[in-house]
N, C-alpha and C positions, 0 to 999 in steps of 0.2 A: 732612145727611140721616142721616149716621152717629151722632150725636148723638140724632138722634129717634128712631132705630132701640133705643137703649143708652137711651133714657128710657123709652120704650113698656115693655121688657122689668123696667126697674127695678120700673115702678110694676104689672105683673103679678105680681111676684114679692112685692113687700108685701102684696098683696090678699092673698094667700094666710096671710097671717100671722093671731093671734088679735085683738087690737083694735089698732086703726090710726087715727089722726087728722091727715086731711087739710088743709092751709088753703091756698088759691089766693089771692099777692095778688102782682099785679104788679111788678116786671117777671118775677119766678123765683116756683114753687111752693114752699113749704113742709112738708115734712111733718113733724108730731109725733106722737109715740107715747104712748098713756096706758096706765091699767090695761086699760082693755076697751071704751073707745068710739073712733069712728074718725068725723071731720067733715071734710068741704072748705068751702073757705070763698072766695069770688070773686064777690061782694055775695050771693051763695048759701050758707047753710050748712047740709050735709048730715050725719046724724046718724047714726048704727048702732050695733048692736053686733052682733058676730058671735061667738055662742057655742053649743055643743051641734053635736050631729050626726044631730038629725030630719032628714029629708026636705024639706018644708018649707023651714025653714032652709038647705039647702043649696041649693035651688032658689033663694032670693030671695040667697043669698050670690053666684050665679054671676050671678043678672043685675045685682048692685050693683057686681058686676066690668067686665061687660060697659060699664055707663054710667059707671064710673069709666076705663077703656080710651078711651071717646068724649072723654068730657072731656080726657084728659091727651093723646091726640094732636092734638086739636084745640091744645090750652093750647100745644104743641111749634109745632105748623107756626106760629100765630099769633107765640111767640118767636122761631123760624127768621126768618118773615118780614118782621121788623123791620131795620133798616139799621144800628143803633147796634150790637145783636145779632152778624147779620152780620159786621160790623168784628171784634169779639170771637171771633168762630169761625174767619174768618181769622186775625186775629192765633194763636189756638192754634193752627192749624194750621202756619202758618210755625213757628211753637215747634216743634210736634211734628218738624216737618223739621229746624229747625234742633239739637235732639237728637239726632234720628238721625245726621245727618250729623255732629255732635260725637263720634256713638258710633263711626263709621266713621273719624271720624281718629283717636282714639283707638286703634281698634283697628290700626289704619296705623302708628301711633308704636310699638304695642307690639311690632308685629311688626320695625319698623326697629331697636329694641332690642335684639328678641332675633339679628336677624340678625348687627348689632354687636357683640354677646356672642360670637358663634360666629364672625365673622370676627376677632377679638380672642384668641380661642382657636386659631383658626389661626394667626395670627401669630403667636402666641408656640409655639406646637409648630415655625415654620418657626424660629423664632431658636433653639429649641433644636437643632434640626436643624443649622442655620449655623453653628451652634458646634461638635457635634462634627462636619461636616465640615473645617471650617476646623481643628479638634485631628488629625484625619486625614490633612489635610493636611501640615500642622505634621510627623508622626509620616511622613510619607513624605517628605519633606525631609531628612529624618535621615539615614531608610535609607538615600535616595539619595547621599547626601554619605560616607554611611562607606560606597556602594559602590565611590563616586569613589576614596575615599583606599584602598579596600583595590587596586582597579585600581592606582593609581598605586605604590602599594608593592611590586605581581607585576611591573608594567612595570620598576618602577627594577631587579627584580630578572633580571628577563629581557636589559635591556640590559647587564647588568652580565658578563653571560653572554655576550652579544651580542657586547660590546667584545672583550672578551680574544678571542672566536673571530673576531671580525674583525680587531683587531689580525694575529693568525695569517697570516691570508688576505691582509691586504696587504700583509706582509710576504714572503708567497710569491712575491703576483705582482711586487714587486718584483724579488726576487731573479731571474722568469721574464725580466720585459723588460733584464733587467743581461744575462744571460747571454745571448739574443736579440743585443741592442746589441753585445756584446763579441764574438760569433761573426762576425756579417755584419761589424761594422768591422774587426775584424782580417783580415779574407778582404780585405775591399777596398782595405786597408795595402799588402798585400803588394808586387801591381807597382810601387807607389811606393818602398819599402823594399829591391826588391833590387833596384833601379838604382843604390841607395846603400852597397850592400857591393860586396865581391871574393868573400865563399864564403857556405855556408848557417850556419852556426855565427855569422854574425855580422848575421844577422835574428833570434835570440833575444830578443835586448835592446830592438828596435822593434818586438817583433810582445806582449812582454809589456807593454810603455810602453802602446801602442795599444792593448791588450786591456785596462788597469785602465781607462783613459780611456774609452776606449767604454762598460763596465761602468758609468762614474759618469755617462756619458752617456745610459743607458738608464732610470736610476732617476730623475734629475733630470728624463727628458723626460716620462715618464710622471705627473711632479706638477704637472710645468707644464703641459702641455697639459692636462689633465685631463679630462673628457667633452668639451672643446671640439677636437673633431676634424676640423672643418671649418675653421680657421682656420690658413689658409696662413703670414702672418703670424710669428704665434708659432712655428710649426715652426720655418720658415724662422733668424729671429733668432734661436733656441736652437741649433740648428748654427751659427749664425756666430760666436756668442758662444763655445760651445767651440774653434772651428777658429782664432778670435785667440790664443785663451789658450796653446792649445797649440804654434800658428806662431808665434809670438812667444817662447816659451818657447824652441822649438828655434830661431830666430835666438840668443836669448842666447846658446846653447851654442857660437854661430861665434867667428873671428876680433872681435875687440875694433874698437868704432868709433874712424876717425883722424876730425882734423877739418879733413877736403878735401872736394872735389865726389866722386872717386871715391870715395872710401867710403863717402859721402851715397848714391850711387846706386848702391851696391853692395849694402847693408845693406837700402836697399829693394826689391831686385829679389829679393833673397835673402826678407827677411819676407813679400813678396807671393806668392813661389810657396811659401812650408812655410804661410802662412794657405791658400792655394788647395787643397794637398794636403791638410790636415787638414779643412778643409770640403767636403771632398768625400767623406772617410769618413765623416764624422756624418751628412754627408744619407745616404749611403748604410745606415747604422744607422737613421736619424729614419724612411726608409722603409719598412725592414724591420719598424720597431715601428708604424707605423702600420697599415702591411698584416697585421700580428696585431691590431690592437686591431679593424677592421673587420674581421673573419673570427671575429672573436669568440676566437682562440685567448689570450688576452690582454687583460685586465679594466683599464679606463681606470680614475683615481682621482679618487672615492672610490668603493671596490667595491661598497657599500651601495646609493648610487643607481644604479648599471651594471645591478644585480643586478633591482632594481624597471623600469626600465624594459626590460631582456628580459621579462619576467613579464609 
């Protein structure tokens, strides 16, 4: 009907023209144009000319419009109404669609291009991005690394510091637990010491003996036992360890051994009680420094970590 509609209006708009020649022949109209006559032809041929702008003339121009109008929508619906026709209108009509829809993918693809275009251009502004972050990266690795080394270079110089002042300080308290150790062991020498003279002039010489020993007895306990102050043990066998050395030492100083039973069992009753006196001053020293290391008057070694775990 669309077609009839765009045929109607064609063949109104030719009337209008100066000389026009029609021919109707089956299955499609024809139209030709001369200099100035105008014929339809469909075992009918019709004749005119349409010129001038009398009156008249214009009156017999509108009705050869009007019956040129009958005929050409008639000649339409009669084409319309054919089958083979038909076929042919469908068929363009499917074209026409399937144009359209050709235009719409089209216009589909160009948008999925340009989309492409601009996700492409993101990408490559992120890859620029990725790069100089990763150069940023890069660039703070650096820093970080010369902040490490300049750290490690204040530290080395801080401990270097460190050292000699701690050297100092352990040296101090060394010297604290010698004299601790040499004070209480020589106090505790003594009743054993002047059961072995006749006057006081002659505890000088046991009470200075006693007093180096204790002295190397305070320094020694203090590296062995070290923060471990809890271990009985080790107290223990470092006072026994000194009290052989030194009862043994002061058996040497006796009567020379014979080789009978009596001086087999003279030599050891004699080594058993100067081991027993002498281990009995040390523990009495081992206690005295232990009872300062818990009281805190007196720094177990190493003073470094004494120092952090008070803190």
């Amino acid at each position: 009907m669309a077609v009839a509609t765009t045929s109607t209006s064609l063949f109104h708009s030719i009337l209008n023209s100066t000389s026009i020649e029609v021919t109707f022949s089956l299955p499609y109209p024809r139209v030709h144009f001369h200099g100035g006559d105008f014929s339809v032809s469909k075992r009918v041929l019709l004749r005119t000319k349409c010129s001038g702008n009398s009156p008249q003339e214009e009156g017999r121009g509108e009705s050869l419009k009007d019956a040129l109008s009958g005929i050409v929508g008639e000649q339409v619906d009669e084409l319309l109404s054919k089958d083979e026709n038909r076929v042919l209108l469908d068929g363009l009509e499917k074209a026409s669609h399937r144009v359209e829809m050709a235009k719409r993918d089209l216009a589909e693809i160009e948008r999925q291009e340009l989309e492409a275009k601009e996700l492409k251009n993101y990408i490559d502004q992120l890859e620029s991005r990725a790069s100089e972050i990763a150069e940023c990266q890069r660039e703070i690795l650096e820093a970080r690394a010369m902040v490490e080394k300049a750290e490690r270079c204040l530290n080395e110089d801080r401990d270097g510091d460190g050292d000699a002042t701690e050297s100092e300080e352990e040296r101090l308290e060394s010297i604290k637990a010698a004299l601790i150790s040499a004070i209480v062991g020589t106090i505790a020498a003594l009743p054993i010491s002047s059961t072995q003279v006749s006057n006081s002039t002659q505890l000088i010489l046991p009470s200075v003996t006693t007093f180096i020993s204790c002295a190397l007895f305070g320094v020694t306990f203090r590296y062995a036992v070290r923060r471990d102050l809890d271990n009985f043990q080790l107290k223990t066998g470092t006072c026994a360890a000194f009290g052989f050395v030194k009862g043994l030492g002061a058996l040497a100083r006796g009567p020379p051994l014979e080789l009978n039973a009596g001086s087999f069992l003279f030599h050891a009753f004699d080594g058993a009680v100067y081991v027993a006196q002498n281990f009995f001053i040390f523990v009495f020293a081992a206690i005295s420094l232990d009872f300062c290391f818990k009281m805190r008057l007196l720094s177990p070694f190493p003073l470094k970590r004494s120092k952090s775990s008070v803190e």
